[in-house]
N, C-alpha and C positions, 0 to 999 in steps of 0.2 A: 504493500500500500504506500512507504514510503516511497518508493519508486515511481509507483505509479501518477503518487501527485508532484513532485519534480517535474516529470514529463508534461503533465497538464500546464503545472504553470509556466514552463519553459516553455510551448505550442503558446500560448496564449501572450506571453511577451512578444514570441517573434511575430504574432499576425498583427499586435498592437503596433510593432516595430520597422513592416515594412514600409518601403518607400510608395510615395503614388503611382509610381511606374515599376514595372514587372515585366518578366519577360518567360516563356518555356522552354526549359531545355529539355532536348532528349537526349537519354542516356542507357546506360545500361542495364535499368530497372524502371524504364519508362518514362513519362514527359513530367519534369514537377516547373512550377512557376517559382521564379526566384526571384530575390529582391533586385532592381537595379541597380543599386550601389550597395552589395552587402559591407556592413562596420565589423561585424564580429565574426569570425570564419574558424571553425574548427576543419581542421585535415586531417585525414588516418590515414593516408602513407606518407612512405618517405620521400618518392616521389613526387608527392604534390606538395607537399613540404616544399621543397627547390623551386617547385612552379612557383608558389604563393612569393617564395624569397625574389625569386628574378623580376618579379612582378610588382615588385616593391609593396607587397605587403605582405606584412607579419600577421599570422594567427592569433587568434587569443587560446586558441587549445591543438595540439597536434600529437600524433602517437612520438612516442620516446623513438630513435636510433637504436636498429638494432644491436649497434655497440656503442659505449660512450657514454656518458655521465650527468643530464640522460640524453646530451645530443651529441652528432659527430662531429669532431675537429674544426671541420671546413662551415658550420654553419653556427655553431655556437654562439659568435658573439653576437651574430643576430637574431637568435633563439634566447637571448638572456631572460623576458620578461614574459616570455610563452609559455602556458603550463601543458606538462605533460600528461597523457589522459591512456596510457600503458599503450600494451605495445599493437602493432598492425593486426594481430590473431586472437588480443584478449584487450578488447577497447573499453573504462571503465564507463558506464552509460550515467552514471550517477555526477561522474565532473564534467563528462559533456554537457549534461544539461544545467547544470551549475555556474557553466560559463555564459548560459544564454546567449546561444549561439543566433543568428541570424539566418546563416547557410553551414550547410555539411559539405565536404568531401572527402567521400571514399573510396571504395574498389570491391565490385562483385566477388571476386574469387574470395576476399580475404573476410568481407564482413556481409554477406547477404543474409546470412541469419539472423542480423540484427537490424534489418534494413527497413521492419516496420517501428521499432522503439526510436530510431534514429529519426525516420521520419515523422516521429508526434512531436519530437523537439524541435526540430526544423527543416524548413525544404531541403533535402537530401538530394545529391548528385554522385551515382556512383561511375567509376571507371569500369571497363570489363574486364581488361588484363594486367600482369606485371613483368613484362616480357620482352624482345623485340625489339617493337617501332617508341619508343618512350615520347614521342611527340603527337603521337594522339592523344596521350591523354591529357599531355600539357595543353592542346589545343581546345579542350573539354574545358579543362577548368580555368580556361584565361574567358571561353566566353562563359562562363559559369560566373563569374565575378566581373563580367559587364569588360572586360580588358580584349575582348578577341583581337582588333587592330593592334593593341602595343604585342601579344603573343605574336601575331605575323611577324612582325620586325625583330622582336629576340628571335625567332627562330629563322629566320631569313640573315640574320649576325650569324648565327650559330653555322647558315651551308655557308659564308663566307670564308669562317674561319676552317671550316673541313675543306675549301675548295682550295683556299690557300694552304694549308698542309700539305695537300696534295701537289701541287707546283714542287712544293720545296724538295718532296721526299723522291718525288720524278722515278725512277727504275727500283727507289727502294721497296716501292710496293707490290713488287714481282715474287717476293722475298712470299715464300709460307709461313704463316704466323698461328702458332699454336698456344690456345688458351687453355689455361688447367689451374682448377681451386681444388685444394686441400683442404678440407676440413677432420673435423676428427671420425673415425671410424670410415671416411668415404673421400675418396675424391672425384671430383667431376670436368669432365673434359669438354669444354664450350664450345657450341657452337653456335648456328648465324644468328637463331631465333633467342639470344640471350643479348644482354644492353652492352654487353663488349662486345660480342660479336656483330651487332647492327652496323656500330659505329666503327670497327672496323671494314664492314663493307662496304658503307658510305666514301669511307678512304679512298677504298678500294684497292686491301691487301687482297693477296690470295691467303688460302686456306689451305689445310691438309685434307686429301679426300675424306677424310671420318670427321672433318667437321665443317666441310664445305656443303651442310645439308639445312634446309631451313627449317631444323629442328631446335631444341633448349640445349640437351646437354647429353654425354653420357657418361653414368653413375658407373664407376668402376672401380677396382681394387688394385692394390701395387703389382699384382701377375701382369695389368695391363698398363706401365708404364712404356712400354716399346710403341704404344697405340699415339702418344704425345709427341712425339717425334715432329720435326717440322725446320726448315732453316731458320728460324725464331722461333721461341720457348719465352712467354710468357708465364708466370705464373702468380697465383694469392694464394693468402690464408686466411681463413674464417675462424676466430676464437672469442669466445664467450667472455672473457676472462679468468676462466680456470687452466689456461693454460695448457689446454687439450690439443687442442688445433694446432700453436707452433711444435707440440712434442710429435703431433702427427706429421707434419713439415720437414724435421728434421729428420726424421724415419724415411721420408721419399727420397730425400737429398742425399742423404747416404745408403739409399740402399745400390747393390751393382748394377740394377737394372737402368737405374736412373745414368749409375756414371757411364755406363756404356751407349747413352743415347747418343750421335752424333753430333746434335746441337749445343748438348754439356759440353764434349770435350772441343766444341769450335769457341765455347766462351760466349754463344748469343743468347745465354739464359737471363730473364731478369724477373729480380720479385719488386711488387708494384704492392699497393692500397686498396686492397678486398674490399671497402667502403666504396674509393673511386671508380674500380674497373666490377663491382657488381651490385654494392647491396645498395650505394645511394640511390641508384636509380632515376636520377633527375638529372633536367639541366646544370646544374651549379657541377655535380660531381662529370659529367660528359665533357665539361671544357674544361677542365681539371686534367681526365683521362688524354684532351688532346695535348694538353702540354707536357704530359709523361711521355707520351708517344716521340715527341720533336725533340726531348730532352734523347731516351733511347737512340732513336736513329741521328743524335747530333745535328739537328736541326734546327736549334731550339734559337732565338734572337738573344 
């Protein structure tokens, strides 16, 4: 019951709350009407986290960084005064409506379960995937918040800055470029349908044939470390903080399979920011990923 009047009176602020003009979006759970200028915006991913940043605006509630305290590195200082509302797969419903929120966004895959309580608090916009193409849904939630023209332009920056990489890297991106995260108990070998993987093909490296597929990933064990192979080796770690993940890291690195890969013993291996090249999943951590890239291949200005 306490829940349930939270929710009321949260719904009943935000109809009080909106603007005289309104507009519908469609989305991944159907068309809702949204404020046209929303003030107060909760986000539940991380991705949309970075939209909301590039877009010069700050949430008043957004899910916690899958790692980080409770946000990542790279956004922190402009996350100082945002409260955190747990994490993308366990979203507290009681602080979101406590922020009296105006507008939601979120993502099907990760919160459709809760996608009618979310909706009594406020006009909800869900994304459909967490995958892939990450400018769709930046595209979703710039005209979700009344910004669709400024998202053209960040993202029309963003193919400048990938067209320009490309100039500079010229025959380097002939180069096969092999992604692989470590995490604890699993590792996984990326491919195109994954946010490093896009963005590499946007480049326009090549791929290894086992990850030149427009699939996510595959889920493998250290028997299939000879599958990583590639004239580049990229690689990350995924750790909780228990220090699981880099003891799983150093177990690949040293195992013989690893040292016997070609690309180890050419010296083209590099470990990168599991945050930048996977979990942030937004713009902010993608032009990050580009400057690791130009850094790698000594490109960089």
């Amino acid at each position: 019951m306490k829940l349930l009047s939270k929710l009321a009176a949260a719904a009943l602020f935000t109809l009080c709350a909106f603007s005289a003009h309104a507009g519908e979006i469609a989305h991944a759970m159907g068309v809702t009407t949204v404020p046209d200028a929303p003030k107060r915006i909760v986000v539940l991913t991380n991705e949309g986290t970075e939209a909301l940043l590039a877009l010069g605006i700050t949430p008043v509630g957004a899910v916690n960084s899958w790692t980080g305290d409770p946000w990542y590195p790279h956004i922190a200082e402009q996350m100082a005064e945002v409260t955190p509302v747990g994490k993308e797969s366990a979203v507290n419903l009681e602080l979101v409506a406590a922020l009296q929120p105006d507008l939601i966004l979120g993502n099907k895959t990760r919160q459709e379960a809760i996608y009618p309580q979310l909706s009594a608090i406020a006009p909800t916009v869900f994304s459909e995937r967490l995958r892939g193409d990450w400018r769709v849904n930046f595209k979703l939630y710039a005209e979700a918040v009344g910004q669709a023209k400024q998202g053209e332009d960040i993202l029309a920056a963003f193919d400048a800055e990938i067209a320009a990489l490309r100039e500079k890297l010229g025959a380097r991106t002939d180069e096969r470029v092999s992604i692989v995260r470590i995490l604890a108990g699993q590792i996984r070998i990326y491919q195109k349908d994954s946010f490093s993987g896009f963005i590499l093909d946007q480049i326009g490296f090549n791929r290894p044939p086992n990850q030149d597929v427009n699939e996510f990933a595959l889920r493998v064990g250290k028997e299939s470390i000879p599958d990583m192979e590639g004239d580049r080796l990229i690689y990350f770690t995924y750790d909780t903080g228990d220090g699981e993940g880099e003891k799983a890291t150093e177990e690949v690195l040293n195992d013989p399979l690893w040292q016997s890969l070609d690309v180890v013993k050419a010296g083209k291996v590099h470990a990168v920011d599991d945050v930048i090249w996977n979990t942030g999943g937004g713009i902010l951590a993608a032009r990050l990923m580009l400057k690791d890239i130009a850094r790698i291949y000594g490109v960089a200005e």
